[in-house]
N, C-alpha and C positions, 0 to 999 in steps of 0.2 A: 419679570421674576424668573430666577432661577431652576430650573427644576430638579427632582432628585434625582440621584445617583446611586449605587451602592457603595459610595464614599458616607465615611462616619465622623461622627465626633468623641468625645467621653466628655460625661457631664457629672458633675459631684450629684450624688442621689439626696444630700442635705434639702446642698442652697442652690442645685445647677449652675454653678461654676463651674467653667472649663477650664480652669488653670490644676490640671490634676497631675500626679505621678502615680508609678506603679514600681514596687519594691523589685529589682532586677540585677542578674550577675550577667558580667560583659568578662569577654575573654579575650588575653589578645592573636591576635591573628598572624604570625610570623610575613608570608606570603605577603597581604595587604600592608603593613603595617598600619596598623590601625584596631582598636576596640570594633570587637562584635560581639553585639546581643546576643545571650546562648542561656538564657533565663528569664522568665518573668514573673511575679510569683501573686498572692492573690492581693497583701497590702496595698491598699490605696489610699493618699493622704490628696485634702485638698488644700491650695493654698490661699483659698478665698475665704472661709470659713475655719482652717487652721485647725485639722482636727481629722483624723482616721475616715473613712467612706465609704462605701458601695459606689462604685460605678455604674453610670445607666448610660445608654449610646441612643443617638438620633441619627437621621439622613442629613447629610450637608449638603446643599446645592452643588449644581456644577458650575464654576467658576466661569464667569464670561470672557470669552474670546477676547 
């Protein structure tokens, strides 16, 4: 067994489905080219349950070697 980390997860606070999002504005980056996160806001929809959320987080194990 795995032990914990302070690696996380997000869990729908419903039905604990991890398939979640979070409402966010990406800006683009001239330099990189490429999208960067530069916003994240409090919305959360889950898509296991199909329906607005709270978010709750747990420890995720540390992936084995």
């Amino acid at each position: 067994m795995g032990e914990a980390t302070d690696r996380i997860e997000y869990l729908c606070a419903r039905c604990g489905g991890n398939a979640v999002t979070r409402e966010a504005w990406a800006e683009w980056d001239i330099a990189d080219q490429q999208w960067a996160l530069c916003q994240t806001f409090d919305f959360a929809f889950c898509h296991h349950c199909h329906r607005e959320t709270r978010l709750d987080t747990r420890p995720v194990a540390k992936p084995a070697n």
